[in-house]
N, C-alpha and C positions, 0 to 999 in steps of 0.2 A: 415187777410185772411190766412186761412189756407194751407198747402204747398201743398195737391192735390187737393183743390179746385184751386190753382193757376197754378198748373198745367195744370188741365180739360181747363181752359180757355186761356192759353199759345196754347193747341192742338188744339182745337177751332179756334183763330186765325190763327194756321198755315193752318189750313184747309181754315179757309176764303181767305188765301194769296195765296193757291193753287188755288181757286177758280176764284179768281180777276186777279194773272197775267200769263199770256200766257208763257207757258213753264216752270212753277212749276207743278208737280206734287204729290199725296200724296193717297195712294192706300188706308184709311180707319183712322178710329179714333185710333186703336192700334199702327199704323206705329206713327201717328201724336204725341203720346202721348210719344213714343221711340225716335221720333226728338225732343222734349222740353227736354228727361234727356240729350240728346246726347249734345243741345246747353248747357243747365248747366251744365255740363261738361266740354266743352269747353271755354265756357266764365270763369269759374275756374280754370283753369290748363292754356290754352294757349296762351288766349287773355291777361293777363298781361305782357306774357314776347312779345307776338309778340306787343303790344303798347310801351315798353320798346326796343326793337330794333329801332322800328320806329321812335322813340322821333325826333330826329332832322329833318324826311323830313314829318312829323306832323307840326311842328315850322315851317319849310320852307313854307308850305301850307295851317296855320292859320287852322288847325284841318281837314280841308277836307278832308285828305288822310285819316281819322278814315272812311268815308264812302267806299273805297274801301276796308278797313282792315275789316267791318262788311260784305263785300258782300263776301272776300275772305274764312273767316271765315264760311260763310252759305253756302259756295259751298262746306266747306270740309263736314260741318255736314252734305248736303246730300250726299256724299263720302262714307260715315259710316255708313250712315242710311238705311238697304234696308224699302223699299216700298216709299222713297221719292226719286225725280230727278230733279235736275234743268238741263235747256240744256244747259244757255249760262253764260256768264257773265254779262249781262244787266239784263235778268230774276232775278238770284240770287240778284243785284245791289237793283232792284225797292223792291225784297221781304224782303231784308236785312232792307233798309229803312224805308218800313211799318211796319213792325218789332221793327224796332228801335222806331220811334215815337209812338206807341201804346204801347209800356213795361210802360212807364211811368205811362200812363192814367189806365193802369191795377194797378202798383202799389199802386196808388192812390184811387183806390175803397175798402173800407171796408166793414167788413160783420158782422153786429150787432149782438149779438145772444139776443133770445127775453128772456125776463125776467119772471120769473113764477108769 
């Protein structure tokens, strides 16, 4: 899949998680499309070193502290992002997570191109 087709559906989804939890907010497909570079960005640059600090109370807590390093991490991107808002920390939490198990299943889909 190509990188703004995978994009459009990255924005897509963030709109749908706008949609589904209470206290995401996401003002239009342009905003949504500015939070997908903003997360690739982020997960490039800071989520490696902030998973690298964290190592040992990761290991303490058998990987579950990744879920609050993915929610803290979605609250900066809407930090950065205007026309997106999360309000709280449980919002960003639930949207971090849908997030997180739906990247997969997106990775996973391919897109044949047809043959003449």
């Amino acid at each position: 899949m190509n990188l703004v087709l995978r994009w459009i559906v990255f924005a897509l989804l963030i709109m749908l998680i706008a949609w589904v939890i209470p206290g995401i907010t996401v003002t239009g497909f342009l905003s949504a499309m500015f939070v997908v570079v903003i997360i690739s960005i982020v997960n490039l640059f800071v989520r490696p070193l902030v998973q690298l600090i964290s190592l040992p109370l990761n290991v303490f807590t058998l990987g579950l502290f990744s879920l609050v390093i993915n929610a803290l991490l979605f609250l900066l991107v809407a930090k950065l992002s205007p026309g997106f808002q999360i309000d709280g920390f449980w919002s960003g939490f639930f949207g971090a997570l849908i997030l997180s198990v739906a990247t997969p299943l997106i990775d996973k889909i391919n897109v044949k191109k047809s043959q003449p």
